[in-house]
C-alpha positions in Angstrom: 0.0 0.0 0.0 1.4 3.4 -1.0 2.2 6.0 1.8 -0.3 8.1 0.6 -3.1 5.5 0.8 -2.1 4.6 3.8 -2.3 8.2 5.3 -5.3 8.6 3.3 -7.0 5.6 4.9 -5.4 6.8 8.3 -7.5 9.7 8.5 -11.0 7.9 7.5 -10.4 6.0 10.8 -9.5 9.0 13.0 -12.6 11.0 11.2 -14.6 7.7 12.7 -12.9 7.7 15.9 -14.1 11.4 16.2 -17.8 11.2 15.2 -18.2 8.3 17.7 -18.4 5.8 14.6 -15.8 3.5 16.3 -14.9 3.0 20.0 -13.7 0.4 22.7 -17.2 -1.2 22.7 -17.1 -2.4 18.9 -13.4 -3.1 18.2 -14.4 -6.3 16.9 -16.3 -4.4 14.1 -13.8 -1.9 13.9 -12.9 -2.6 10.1 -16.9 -3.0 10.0 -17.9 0.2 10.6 -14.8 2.0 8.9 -14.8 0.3 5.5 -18.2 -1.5 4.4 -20.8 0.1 6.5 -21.0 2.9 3.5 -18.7 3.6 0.1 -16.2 5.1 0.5 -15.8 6.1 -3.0 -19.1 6.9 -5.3 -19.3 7.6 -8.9 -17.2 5.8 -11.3 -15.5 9.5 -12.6 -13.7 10.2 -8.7 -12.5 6.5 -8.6 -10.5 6.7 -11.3 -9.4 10.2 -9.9 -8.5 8.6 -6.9 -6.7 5.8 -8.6 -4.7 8.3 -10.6 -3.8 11.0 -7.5 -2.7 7.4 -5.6 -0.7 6.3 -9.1 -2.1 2.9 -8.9 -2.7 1.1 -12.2 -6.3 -0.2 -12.9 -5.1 -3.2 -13.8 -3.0 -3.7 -10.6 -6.2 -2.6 -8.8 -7.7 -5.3 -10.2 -5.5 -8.2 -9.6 -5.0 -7.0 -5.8 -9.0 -7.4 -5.4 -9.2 -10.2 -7.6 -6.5 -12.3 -5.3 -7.9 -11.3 -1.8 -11.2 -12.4 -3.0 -9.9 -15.9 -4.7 -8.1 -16.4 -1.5 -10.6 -15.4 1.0 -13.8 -16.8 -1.0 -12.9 -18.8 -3.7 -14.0 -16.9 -6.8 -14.0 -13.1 -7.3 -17.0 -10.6 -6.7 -16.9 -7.4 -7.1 -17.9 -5.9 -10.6 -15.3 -4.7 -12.6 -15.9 -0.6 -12.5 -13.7 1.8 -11.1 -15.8 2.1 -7.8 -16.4 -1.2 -6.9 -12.8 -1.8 -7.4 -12.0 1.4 -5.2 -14.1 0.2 -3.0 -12.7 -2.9 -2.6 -9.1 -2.3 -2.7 -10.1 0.4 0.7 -11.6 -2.4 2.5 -8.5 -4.5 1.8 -6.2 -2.0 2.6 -8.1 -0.7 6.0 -8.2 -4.7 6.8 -4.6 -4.4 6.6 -4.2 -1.2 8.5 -6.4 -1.7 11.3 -4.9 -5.3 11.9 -1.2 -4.1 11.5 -1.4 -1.8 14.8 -2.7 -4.5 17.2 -4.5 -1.8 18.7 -6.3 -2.9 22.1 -8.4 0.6 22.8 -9.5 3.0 20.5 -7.2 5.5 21.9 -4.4 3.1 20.9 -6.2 2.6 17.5 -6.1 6.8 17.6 -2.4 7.2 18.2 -1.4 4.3 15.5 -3.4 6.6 13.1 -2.4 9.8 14.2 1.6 8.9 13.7 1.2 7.2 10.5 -0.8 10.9 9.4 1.6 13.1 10.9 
């Protein structure tokens, strides 16, 4: 995941920290409520923006989603458009965010984010 995503992606879970989205009494759902409660992306026109600003090839995009979901499911999903795709690759990328910090508390979960934004 590129360092912009990443801070990118940071921020979405501090914004949900802040309006009382997340907290210590769902950190199982964490992930949840950051990544497929809502899109985070809509319209097909600002995901490929997004891809673009983040350099990541379409094609790449593709691959990423279509191994998590092989791997995880057996057989891939998500429609090939630029949002679902978006959409996907930010819920495979929070998955790996959230889970790389080991967080115990939100606040923990806060400061992770904070230092990988700053």
């Amino acid at each position: 995941m590129k360092t912009s995503i990443k801070q990118e992606l940071a921020q979405h879970i501090i914004d949900k920290i802040n309006d009382g989205v997340i907290d210590n009494s769902n950190k199982d759902d964490w992930h949840y409520h950051c990544f497929n409660v809502d899109y985070y992306i809509v319209y097909h026109s600002v995901a490929l923006e997004w891809l673009k600003s983040h350099d990541v090839d379409a094609f790449e995009a593709i691959d990423i989603v279509r191994e998590y979901e092989v791997d995880n499911f057996g057989e891939m999903n998500t429609s090939i458009n630029p949002e679902a795709i978006v959409n996907m690759l930010v819920y495979i990328w929070g998955e790996e965010l959230i889970y790389s910090v080991d967080a115990c508390t939100v606040e923990q979960l806060e400061t992770a984010m904070q230092e990988i934004v700053n």
